[in-house]
NUMIZA-378237 format. One record per residue (C-alpha): y, x, z; residue number from 1. Coordinates in pm, 1 decimal, decimal comma. Layout:
! NUMIZA-378237
REC         Y         X         Z  pos
REC         Y         X         Z  NUM
...
! end
This chain:
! NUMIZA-378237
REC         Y         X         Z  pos
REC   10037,8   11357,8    9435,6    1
REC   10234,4   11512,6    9136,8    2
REC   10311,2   11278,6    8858,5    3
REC   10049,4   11487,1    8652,7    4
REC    9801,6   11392,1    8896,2    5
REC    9875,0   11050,1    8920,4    6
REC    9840,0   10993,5    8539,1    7
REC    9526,1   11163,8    8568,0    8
REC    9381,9   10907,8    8788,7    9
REC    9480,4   10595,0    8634,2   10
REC    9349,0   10751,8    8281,4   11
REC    9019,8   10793,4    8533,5   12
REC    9054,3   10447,2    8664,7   13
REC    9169,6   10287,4    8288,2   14
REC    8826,8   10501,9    8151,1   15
REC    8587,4   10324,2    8411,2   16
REC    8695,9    9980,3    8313,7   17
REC    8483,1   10001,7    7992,2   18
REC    8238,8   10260,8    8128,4   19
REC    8159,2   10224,4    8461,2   20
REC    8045,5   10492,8    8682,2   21
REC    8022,4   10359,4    9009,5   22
REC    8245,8   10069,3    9209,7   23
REC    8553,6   10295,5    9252,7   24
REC    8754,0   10117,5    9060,6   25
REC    8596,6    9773,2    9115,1   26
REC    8667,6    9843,8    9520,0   27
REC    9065,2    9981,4    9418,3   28
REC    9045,5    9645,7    9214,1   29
REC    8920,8    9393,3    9458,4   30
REC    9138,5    9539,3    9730,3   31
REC    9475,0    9514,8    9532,9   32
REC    9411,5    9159,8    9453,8   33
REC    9359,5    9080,4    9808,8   34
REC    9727,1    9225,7    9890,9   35
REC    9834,2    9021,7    9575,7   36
REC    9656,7    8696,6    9709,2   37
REC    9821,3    8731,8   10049,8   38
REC   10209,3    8804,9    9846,7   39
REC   10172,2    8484,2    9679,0   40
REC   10031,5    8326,4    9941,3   41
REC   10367,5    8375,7   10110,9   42
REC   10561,6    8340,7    9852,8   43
REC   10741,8    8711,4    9830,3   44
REC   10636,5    9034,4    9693,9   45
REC   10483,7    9137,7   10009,1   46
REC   10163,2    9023,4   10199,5   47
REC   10141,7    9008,9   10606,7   48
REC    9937,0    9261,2   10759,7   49
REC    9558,7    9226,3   10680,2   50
REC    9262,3    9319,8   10926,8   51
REC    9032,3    9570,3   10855,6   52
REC    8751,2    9324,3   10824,6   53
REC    8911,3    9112,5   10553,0   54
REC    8946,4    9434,5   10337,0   55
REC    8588,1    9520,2   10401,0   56
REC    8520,0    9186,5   10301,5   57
REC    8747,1    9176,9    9977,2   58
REC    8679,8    9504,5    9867,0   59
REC    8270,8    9473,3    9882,3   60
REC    8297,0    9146,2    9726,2   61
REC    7905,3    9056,9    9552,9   62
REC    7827,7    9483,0    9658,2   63
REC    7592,3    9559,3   10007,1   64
REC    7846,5    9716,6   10265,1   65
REC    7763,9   10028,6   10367,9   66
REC    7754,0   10242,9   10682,2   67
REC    8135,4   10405,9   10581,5   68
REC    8290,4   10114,3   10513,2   69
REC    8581,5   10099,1   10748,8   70
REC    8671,9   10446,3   10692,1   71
REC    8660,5   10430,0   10275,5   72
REC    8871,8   10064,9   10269,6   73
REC    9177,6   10249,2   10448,8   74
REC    9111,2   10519,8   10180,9   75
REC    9179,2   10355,1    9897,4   76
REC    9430,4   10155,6    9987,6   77
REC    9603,2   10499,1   10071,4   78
REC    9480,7   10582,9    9675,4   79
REC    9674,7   10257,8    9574,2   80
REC    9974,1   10393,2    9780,7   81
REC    9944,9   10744,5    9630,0   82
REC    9946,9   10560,1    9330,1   83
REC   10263,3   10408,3    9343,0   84
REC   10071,5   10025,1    9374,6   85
REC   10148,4    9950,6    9701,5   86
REC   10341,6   10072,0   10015,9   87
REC   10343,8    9960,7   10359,0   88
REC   10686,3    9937,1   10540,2   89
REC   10705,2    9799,6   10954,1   90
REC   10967,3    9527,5   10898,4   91
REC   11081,9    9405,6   11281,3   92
REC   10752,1    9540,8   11416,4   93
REC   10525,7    9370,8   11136,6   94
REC   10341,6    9564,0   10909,4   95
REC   10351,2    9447,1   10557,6   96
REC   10219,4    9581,2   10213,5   97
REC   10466,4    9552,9    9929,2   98
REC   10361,4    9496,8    9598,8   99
REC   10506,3    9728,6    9409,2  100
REC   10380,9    9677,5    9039,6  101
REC   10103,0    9526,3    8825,9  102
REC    9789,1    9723,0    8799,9  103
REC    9744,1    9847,4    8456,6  104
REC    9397,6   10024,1    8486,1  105
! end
């Protein structure tokens, strides 16, 4: 993503805070803080890799899951990536997701 179209996207994602159009953000939202939970958890800026499931789980949090659920949880976390919120790195053959900054949408 350009830096143009990354703006773009958080203005989206800053817009549906006080006007919500859907979950999108709420999902982007509840997923992040799972990754945050797991960093402090551990005590660094990075949280141990995380099962499909427990995304599912974290990101549907209080909404029904639905059929595309395992498919839409990888894609947006890749949206939080794309975003410049998180990146994953393979550190001695364990997959972790850094924390890179706060959210601000």
């Amino acid at each position: 993503m350009t830096e143009e179209q990354i703006n773009k996207q958080i203005e989206y994602l800053r817009s549906q805070k006080d006007n919500p159009a859907g979950n999108y953000r709420r999902y982007l939202v509840n997923l992040y803080e799972l990754f945050c939970n797991g960093a402090k958890k551990n005590g660094t800026d990075w949280c141990p890799n995380v099962s499909k499931k427990e995304m599912i789980k974290a990101a549907y949090a209080g909404v029904k899951i639905d059929h595309a659920s395992w498919e839409m949880v990888q894609r947006w976390k890749d949206d939080l990536k794309k975003l410049g919120y998180l990146k994953d790195c393979n550190v001695n053959g364990e997959w972790r997701t850094y924390i890179l900054k706060e959210l601000d949408f």
